[in-house]
The first five atom37 places (N, CA, C, CB, O) and aatype in JSON, in Angstrom:
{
  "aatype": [20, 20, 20, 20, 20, 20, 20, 20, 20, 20, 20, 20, 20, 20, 20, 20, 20, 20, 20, 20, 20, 20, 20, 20, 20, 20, 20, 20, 20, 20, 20, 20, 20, 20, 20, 20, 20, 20, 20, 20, 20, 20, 20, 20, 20, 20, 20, 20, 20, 20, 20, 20, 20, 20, 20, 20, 20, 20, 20, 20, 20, 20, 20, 20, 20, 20, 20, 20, 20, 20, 20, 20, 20, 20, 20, 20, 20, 20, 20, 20, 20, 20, 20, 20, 20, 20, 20, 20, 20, 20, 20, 20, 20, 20, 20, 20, 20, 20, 20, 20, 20, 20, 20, 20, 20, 20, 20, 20, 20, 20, 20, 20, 20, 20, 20, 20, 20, 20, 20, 20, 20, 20, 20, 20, 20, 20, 20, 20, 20, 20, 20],
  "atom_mask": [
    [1, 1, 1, 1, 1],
    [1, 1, 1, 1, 1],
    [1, 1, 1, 1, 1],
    [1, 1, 1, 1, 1],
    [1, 1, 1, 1, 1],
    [1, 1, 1, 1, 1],
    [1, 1, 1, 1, 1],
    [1, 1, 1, 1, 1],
    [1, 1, 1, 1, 1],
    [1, 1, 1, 1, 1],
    [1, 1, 1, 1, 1],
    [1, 1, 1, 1, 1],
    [1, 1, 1, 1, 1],
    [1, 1, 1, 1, 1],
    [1, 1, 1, 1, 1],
    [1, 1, 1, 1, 1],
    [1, 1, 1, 1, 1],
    [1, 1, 1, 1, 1],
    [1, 1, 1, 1, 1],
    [1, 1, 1, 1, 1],
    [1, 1, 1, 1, 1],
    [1, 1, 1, 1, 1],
    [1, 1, 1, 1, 1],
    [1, 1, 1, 1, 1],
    [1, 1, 1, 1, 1],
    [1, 1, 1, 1, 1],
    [1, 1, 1, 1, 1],
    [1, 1, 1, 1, 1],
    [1, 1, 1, 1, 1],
    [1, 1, 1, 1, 1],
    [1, 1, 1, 1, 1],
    [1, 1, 1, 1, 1],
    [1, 1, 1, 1, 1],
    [1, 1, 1, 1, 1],
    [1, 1, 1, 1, 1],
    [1, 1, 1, 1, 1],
    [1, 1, 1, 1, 1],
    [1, 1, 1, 1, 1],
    [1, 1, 1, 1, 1],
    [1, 1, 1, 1, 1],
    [1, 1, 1, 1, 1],
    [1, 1, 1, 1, 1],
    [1, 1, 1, 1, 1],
    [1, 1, 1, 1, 1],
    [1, 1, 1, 1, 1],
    [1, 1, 1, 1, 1],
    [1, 1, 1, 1, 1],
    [1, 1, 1, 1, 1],
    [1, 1, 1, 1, 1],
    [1, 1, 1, 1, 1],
    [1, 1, 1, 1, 1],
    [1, 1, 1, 1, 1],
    [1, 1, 1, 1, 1],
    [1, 1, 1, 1, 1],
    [1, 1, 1, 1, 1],
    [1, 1, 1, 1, 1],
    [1, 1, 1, 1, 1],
    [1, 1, 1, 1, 1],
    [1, 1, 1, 1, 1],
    [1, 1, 1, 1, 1],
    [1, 1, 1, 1, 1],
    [1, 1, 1, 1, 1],
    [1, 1, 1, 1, 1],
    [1, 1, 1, 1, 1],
    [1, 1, 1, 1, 1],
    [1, 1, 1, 1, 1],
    [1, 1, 1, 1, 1],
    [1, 1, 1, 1, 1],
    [1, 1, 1, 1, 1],
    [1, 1, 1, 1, 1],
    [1, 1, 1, 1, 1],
    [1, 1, 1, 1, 1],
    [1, 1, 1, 1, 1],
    [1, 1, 1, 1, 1],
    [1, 1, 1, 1, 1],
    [1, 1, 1, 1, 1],
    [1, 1, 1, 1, 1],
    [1, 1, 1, 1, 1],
    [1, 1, 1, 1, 1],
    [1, 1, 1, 1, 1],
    [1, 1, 1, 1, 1],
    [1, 1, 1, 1, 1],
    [1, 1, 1, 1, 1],
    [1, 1, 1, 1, 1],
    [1, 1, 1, 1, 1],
    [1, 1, 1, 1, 1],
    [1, 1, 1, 1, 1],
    [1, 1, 1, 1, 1],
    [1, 1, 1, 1, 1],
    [1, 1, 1, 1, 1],
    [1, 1, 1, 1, 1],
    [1, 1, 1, 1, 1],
    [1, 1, 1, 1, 1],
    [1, 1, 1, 1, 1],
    [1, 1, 1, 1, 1],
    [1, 1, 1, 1, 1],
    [1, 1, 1, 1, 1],
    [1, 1, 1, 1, 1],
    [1, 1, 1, 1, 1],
    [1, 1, 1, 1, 1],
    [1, 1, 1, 1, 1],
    [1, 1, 1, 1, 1],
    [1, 1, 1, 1, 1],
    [1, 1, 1, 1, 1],
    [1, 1, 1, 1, 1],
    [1, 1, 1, 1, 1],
    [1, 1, 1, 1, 1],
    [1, 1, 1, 1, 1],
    [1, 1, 1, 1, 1],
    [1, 1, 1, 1, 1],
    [1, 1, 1, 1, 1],
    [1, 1, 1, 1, 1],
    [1, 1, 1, 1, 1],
    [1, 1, 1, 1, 1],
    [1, 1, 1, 1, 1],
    [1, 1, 1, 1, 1],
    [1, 1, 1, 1, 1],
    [1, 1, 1, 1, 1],
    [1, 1, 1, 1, 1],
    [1, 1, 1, 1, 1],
    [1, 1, 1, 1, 1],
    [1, 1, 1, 1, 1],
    [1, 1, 1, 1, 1],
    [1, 1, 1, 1, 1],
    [1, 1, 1, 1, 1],
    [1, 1, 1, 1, 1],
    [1, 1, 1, 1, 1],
    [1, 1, 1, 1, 1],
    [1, 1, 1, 1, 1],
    [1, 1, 1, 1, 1],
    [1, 1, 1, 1, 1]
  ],
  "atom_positions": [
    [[-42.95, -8.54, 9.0], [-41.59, -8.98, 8.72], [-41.4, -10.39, 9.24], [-40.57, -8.03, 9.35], [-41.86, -10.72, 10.34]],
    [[-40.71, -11.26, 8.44], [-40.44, -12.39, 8.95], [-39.09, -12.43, 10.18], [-40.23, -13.21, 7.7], [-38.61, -11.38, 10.6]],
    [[-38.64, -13.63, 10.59], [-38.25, -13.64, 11.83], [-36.85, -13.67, 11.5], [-38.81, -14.71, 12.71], [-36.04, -13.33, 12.35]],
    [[-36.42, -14.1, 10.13], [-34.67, -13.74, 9.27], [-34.77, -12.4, 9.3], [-34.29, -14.28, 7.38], [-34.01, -11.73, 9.99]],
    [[-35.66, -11.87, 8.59], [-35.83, -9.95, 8.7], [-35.2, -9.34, 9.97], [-37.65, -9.35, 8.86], [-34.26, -8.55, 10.07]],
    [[-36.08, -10.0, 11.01], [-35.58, -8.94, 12.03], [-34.52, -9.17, 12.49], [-36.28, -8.71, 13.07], [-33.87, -8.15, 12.74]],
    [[-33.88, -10.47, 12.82], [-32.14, -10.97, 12.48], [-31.56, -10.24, 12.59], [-31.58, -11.42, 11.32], [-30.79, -9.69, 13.38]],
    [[-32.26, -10.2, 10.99], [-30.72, -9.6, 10.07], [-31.08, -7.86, 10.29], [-30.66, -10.19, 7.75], [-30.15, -7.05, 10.28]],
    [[-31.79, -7.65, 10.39], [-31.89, -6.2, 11.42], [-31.11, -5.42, 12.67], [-32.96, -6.34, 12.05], [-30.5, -4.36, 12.85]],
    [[-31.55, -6.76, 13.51], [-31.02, -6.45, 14.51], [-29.58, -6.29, 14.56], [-31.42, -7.18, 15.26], [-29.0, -5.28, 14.94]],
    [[-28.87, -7.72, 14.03], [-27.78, -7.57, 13.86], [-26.71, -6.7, 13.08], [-27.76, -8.34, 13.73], [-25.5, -6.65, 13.31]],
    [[-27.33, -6.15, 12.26], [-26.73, -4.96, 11.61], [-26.99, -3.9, 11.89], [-26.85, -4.86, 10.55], [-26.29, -3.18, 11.18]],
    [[-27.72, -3.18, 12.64], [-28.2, -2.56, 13.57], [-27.13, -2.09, 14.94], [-29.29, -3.44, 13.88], [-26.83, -1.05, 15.54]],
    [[-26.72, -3.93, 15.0], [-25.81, -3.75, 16.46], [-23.97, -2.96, 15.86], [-25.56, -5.97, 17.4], [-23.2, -2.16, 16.39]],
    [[-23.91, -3.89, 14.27], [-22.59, -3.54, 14.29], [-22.32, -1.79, 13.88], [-21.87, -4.62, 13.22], [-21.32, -1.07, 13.94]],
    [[-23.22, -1.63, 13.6], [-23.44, -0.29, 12.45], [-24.25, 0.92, 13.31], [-24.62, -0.84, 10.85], [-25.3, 0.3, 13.41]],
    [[-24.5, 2.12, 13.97], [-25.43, 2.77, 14.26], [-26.02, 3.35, 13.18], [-25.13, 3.51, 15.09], [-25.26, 3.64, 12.26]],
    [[-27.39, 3.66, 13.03], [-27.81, 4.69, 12.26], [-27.48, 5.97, 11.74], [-28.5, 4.86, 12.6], [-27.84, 6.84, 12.54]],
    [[-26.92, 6.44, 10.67], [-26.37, 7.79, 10.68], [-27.65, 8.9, 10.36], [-25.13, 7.86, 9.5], [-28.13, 8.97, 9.23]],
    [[-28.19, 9.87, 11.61], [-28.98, 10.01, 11.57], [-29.24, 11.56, 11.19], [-29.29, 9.42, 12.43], [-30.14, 12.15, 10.61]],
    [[-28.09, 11.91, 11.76], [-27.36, 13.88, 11.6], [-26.52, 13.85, 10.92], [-26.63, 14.81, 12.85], [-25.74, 12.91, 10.76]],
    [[-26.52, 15.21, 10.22], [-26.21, 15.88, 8.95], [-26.27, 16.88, 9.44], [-26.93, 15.76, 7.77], [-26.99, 17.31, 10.34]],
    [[-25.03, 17.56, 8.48], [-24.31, 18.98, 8.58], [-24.23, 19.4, 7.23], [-22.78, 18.99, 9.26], [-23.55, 18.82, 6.38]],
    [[-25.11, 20.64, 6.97], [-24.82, 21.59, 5.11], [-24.02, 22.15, 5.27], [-25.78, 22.73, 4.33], [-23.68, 22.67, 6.33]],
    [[-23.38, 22.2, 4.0], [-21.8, 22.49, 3.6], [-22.26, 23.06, 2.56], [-20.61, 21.27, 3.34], [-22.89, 22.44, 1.7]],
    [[-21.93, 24.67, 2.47], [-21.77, 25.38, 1.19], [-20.49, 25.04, 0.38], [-21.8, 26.85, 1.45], [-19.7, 24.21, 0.84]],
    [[-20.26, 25.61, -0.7], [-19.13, 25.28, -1.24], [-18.75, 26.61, -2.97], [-19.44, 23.35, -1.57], [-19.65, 26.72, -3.8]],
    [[-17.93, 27.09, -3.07], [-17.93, 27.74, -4.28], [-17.77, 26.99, -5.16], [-17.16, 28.62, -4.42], [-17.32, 25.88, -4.9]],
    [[-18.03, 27.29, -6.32], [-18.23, 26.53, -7.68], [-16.7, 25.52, -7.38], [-18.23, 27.83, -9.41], [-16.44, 24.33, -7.19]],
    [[-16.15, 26.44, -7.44], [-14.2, 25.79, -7.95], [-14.03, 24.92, -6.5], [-12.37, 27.59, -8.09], [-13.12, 24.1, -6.65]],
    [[-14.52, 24.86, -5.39], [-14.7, 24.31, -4.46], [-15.31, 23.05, -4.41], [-15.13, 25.0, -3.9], [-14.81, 22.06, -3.88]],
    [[-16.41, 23.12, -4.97], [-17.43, 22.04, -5.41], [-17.05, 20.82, -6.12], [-18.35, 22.6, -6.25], [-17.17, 19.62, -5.85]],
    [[-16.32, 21.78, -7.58], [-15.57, 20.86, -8.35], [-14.6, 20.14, -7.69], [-15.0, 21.45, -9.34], [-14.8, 18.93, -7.56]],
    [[-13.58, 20.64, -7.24], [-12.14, 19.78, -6.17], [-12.81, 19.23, -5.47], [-10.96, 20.6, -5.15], [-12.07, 18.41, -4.91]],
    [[-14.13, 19.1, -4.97], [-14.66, 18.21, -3.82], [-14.96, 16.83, -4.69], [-16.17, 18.93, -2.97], [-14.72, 15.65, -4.44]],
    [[-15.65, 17.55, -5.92], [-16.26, 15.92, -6.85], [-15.03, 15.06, -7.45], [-17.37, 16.34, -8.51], [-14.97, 13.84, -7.6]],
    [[-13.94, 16.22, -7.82], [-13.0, 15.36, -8.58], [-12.0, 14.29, -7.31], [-11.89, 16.6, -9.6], [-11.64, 13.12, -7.4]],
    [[-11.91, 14.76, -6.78], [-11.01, 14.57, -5.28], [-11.5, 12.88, -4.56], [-11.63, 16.17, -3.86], [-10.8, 11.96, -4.14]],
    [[-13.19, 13.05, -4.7], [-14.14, 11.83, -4.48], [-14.19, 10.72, -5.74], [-15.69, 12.43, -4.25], [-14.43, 9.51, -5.71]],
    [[-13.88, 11.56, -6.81], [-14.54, 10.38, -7.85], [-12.87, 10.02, -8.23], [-15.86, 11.06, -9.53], [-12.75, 9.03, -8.95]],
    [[-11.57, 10.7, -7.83], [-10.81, 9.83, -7.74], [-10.09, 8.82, -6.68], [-10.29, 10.32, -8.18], [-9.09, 8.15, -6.9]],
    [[-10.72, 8.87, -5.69], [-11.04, 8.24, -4.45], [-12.38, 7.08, -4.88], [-11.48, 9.57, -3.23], [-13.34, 6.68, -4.22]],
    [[-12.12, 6.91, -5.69], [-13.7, 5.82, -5.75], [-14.81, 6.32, -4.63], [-13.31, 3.86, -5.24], [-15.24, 5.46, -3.86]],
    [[-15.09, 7.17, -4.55], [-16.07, 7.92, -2.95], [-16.86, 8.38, -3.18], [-15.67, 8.96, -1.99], [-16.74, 9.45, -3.77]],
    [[-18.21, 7.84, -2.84], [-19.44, 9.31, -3.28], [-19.23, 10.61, -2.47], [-21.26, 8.93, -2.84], [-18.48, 10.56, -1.49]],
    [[-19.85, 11.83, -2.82], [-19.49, 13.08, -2.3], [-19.17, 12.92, -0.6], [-20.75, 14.14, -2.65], [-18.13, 13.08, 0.03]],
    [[-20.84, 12.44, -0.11], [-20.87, 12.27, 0.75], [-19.87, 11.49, 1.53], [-21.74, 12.09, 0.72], [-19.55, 11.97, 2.62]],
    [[-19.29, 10.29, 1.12], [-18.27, 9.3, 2.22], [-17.12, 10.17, 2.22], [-17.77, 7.54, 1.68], [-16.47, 10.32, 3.25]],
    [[-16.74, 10.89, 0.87], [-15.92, 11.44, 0.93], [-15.37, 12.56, 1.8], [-16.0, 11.55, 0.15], [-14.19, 12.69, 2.16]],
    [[-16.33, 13.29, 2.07], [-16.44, 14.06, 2.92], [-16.73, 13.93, 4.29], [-17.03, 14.62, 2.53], [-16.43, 14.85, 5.05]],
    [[-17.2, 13.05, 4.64], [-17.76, 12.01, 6.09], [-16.07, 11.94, 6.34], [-18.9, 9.96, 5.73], [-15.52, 12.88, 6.9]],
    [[-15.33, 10.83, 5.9], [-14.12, 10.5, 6.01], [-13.05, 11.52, 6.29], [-13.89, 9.89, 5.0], [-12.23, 11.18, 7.14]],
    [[-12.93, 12.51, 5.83], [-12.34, 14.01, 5.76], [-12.59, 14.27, 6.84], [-12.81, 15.07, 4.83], [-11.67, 14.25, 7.65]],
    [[-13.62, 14.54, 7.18], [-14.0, 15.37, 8.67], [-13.59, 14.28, 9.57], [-15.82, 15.87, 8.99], [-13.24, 14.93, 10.56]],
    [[-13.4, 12.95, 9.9], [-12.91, 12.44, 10.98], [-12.11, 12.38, 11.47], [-12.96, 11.83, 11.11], [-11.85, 12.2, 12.66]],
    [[-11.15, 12.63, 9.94], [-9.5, 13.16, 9.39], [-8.96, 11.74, 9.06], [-8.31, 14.08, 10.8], [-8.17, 11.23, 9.84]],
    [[-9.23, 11.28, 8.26], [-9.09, 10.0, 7.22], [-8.66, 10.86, 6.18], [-10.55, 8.98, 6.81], [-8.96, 12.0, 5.83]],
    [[-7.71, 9.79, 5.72], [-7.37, 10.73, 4.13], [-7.28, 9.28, 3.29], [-5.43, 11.97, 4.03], [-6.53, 8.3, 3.35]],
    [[-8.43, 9.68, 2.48], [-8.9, 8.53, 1.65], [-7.83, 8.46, 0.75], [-10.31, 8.68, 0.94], [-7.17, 9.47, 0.5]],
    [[-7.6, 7.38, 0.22], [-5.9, 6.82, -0.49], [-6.93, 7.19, -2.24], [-5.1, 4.14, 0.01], [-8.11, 7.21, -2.61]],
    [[-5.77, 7.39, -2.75], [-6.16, 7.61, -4.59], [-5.72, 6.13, -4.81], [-5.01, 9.04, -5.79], [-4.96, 5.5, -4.09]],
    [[-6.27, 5.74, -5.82], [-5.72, 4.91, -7.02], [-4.38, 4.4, -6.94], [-5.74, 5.68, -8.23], [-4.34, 4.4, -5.71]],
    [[-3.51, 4.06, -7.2], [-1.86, 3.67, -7.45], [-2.09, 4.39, -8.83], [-1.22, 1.69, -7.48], [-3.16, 4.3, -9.43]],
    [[-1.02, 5.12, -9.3], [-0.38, 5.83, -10.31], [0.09, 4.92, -11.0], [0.56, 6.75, -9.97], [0.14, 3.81, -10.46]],
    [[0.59, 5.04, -12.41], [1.34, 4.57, -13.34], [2.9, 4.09, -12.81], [1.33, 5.63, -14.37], [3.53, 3.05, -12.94]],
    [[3.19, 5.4, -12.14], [4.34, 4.95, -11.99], [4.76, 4.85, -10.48], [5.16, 5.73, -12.75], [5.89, 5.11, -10.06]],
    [[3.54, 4.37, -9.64], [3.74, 3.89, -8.13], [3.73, 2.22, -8.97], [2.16, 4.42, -6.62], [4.75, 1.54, -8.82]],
    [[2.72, 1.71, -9.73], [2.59, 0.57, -10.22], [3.97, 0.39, -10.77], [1.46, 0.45, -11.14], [4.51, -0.59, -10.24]],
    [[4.69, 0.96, -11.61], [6.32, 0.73, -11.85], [7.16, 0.15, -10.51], [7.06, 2.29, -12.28], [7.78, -0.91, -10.5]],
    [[7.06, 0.94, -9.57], [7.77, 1.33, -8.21], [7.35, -0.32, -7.86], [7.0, 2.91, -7.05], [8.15, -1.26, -7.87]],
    [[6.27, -0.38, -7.64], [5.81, -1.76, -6.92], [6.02, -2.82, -7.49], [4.53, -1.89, -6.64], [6.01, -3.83, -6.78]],
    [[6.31, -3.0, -9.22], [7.43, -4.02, -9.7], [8.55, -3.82, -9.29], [7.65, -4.13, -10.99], [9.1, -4.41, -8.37]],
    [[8.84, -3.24, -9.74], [10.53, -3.14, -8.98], [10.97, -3.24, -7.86], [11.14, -2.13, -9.02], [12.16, -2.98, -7.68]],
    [[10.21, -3.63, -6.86], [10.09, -3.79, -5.43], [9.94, -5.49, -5.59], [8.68, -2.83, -4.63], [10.65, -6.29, -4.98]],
    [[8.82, -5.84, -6.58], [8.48, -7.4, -6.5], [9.95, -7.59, -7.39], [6.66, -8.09, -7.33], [10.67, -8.04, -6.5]],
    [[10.53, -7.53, -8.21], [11.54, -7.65, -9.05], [13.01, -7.55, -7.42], [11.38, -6.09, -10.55], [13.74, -8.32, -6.79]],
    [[12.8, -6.69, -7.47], [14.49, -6.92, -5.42], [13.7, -7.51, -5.14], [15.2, -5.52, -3.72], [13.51, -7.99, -6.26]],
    [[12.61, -8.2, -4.25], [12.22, -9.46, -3.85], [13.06, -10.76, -3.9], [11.2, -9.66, -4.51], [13.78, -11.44, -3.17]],
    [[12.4, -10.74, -5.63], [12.49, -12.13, -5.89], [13.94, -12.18, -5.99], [11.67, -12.68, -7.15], [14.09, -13.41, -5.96]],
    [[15.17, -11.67, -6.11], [16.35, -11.59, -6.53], [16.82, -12.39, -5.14], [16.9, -10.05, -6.95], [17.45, -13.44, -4.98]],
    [[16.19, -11.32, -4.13], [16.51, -11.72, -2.05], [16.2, -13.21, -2.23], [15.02, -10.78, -0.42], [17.11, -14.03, -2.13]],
    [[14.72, -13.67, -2.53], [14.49, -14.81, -2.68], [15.45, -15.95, -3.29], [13.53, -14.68, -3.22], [15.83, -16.92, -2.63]],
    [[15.81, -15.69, -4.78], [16.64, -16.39, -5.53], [17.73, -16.47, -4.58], [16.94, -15.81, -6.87], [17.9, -17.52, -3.97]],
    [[18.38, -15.6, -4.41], [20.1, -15.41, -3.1], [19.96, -16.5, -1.79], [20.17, -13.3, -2.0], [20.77, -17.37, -1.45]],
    [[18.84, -16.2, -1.26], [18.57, -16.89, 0.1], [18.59, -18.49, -0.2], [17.01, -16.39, 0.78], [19.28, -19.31, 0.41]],
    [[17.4, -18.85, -1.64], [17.55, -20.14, -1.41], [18.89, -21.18, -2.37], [16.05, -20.58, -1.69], [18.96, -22.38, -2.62]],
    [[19.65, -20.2, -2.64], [20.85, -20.62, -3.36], [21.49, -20.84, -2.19], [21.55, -19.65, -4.39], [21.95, -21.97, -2.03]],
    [[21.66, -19.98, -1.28], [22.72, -20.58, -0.23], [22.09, -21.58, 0.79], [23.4, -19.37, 0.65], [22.77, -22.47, 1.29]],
    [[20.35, -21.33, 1.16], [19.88, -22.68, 1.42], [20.29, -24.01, 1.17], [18.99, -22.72, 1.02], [20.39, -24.91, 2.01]],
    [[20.63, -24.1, -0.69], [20.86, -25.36, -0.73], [22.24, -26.1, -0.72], [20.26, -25.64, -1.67], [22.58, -27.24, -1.01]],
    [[23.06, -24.74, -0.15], [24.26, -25.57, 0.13], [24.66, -25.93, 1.28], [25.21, -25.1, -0.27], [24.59, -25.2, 2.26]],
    [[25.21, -27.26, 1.29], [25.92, -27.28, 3.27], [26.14, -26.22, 4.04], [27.43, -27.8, 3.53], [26.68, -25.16, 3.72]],
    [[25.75, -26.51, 4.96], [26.66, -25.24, 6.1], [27.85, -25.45, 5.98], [26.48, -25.25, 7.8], [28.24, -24.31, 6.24]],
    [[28.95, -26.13, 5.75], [30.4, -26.57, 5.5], [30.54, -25.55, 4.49], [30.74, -28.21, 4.99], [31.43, -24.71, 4.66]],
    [[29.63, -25.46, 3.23], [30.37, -24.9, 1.66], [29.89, -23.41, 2.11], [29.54, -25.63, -0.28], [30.62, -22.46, 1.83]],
    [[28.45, -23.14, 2.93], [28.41, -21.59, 3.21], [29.53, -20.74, 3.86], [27.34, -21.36, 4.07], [29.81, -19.56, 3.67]],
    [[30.22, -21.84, 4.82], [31.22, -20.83, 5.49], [32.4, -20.76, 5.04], [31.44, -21.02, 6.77], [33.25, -20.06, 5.57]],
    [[32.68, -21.69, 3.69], [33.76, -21.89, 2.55], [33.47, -20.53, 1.72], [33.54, -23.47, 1.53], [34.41, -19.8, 1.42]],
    [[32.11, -20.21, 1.33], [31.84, -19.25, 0.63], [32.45, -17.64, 1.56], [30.19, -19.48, 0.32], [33.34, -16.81, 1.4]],
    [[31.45, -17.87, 2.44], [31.69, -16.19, 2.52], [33.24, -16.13, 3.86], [29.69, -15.14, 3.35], [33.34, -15.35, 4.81]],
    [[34.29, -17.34, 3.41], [35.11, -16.85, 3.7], [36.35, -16.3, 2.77], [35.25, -17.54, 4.47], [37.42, -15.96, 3.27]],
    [[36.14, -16.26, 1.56], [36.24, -15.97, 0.77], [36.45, -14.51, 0.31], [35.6, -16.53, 0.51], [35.38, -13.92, 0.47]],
    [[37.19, -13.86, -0.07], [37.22, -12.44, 0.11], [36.16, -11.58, -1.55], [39.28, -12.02, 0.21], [35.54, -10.52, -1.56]],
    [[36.34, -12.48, -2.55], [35.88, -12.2, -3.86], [34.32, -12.44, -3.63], [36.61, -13.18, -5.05], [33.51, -11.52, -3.75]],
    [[33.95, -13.77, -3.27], [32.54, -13.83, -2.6], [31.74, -12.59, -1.8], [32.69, -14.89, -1.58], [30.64, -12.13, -2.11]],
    [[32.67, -12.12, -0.6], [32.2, -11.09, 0.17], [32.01, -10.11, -0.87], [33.11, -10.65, 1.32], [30.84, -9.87, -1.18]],
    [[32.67, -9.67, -1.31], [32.87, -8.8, -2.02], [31.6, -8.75, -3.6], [34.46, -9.04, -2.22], [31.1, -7.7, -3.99]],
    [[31.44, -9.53, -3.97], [30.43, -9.43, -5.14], [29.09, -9.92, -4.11], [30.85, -10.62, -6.74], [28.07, -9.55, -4.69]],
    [[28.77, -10.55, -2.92], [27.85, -10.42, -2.48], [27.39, -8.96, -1.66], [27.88, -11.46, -1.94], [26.21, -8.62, -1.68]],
    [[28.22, -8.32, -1.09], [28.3, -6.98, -0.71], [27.54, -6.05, -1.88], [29.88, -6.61, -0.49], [26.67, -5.18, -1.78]],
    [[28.04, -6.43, -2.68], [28.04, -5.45, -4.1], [26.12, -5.71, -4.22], [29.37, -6.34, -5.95], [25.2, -4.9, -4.24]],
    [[26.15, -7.38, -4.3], [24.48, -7.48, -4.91], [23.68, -7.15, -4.01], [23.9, -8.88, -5.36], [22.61, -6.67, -4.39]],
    [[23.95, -7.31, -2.37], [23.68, -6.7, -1.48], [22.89, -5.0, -1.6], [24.87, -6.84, -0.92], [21.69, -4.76, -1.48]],
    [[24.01, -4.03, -1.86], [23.99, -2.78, -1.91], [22.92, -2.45, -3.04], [25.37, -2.26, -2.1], [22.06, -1.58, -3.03]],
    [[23.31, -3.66, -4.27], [22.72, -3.48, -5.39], [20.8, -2.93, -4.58], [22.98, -5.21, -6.48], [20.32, -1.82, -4.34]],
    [[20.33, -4.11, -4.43], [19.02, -4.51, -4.02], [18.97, -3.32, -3.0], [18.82, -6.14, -3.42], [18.05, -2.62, -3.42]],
    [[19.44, -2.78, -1.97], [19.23, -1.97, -1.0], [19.41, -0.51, -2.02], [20.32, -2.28, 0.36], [18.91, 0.45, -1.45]],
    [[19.86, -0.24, -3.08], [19.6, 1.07, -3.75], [18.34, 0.96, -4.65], [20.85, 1.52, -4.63], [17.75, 2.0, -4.95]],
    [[17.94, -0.13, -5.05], [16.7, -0.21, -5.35], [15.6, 0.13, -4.61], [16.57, -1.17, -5.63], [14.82, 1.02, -4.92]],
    [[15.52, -0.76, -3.38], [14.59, -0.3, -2.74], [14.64, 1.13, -2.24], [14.44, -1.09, -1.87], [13.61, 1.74, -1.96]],
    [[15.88, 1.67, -2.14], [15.81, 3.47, -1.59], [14.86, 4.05, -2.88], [17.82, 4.55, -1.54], [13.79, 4.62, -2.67]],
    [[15.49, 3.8, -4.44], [14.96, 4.01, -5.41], [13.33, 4.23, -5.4], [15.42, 3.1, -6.1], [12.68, 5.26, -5.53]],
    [[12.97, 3.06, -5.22], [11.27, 2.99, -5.22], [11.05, 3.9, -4.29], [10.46, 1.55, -4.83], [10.31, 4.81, -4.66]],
    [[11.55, 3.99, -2.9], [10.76, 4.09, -1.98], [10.7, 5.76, -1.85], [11.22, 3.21, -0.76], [9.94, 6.59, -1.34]],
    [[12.04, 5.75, -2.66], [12.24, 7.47, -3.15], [10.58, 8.01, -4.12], [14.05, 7.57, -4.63], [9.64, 8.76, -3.85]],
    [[10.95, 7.11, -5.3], [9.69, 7.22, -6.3], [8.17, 7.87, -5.57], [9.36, 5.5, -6.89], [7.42, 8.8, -5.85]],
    [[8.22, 6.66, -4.33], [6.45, 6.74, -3.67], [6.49, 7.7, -2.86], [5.74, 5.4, -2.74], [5.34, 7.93, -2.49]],
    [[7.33, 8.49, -2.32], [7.53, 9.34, -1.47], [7.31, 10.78, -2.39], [8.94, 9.05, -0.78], [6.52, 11.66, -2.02]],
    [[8.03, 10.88, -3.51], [7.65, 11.83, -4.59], [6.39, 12.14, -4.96], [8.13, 11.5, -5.63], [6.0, 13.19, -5.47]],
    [[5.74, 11.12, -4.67], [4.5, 10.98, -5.42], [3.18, 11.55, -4.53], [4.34, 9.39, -5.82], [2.13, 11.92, -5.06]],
    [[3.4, 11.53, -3.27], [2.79, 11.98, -2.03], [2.6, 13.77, -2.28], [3.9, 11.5, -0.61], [2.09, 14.46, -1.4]]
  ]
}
């Protein structure tokens, strides 16, 4: 072996131990299956899959169709917070405290306020369902 070889040996060696023991696991047919489907929707070979399990890791699935909905609509109230924040950014501090002294102001900002905060319950409802 050259002298990069053993390097890169050693050093991966140091961060990583050898996994050297193994434990057989019977399994019934219908058992077997929920083990493969469970892994191959976990992107996981049998084995990590099961490695991970026993440490008590619970390997995450995919995002769903409609967690991916949830998580626009999350970037969608974002950008709205965003748009709001730098609208009043660009006005004086003089015209901000003109604004929200204002009772119609309070009042439709309250509103867009609540708006964005039932959204996010919304989603966060969605991903919680989905668990």
């Amino acid at each position: 072996m050259t002298e990069d070889k053993i390097i890169s040996t050693e050093k991966t060696s140091r961060k990583r131990p050898p996994k050297d023991k193994h434990i057989d696991v019977r399994f019934t047919d219908n058992e077997f299956n929920h083990v493969l489907k469970n892994a191959r929707l976990s992107g996981r070979s049998k084995s990590i899959y099961l490695h991970d399990i026993a440490l008590g890791h619970k390997p995450s699935l995919p995002m769903t169709t409609e967690q991916q909905e949830a998580l626009k609509g999350l970037t969608g109230a974002r950008a709205e917070l965003v748009y709001i924040r730098n609208a009043l950014h660009a006005l004086p501090q003089a015209e901000r405290k003109k604004l929200f002294k204002r009772a119609d102001f309070m009042e439709r900002w309250l509103q867009g306020v609540n708006d964005i905060i039932m959204e996010w319950s919304n989603i966060r409802d969605r991903f919680i369902d989905m668990i």
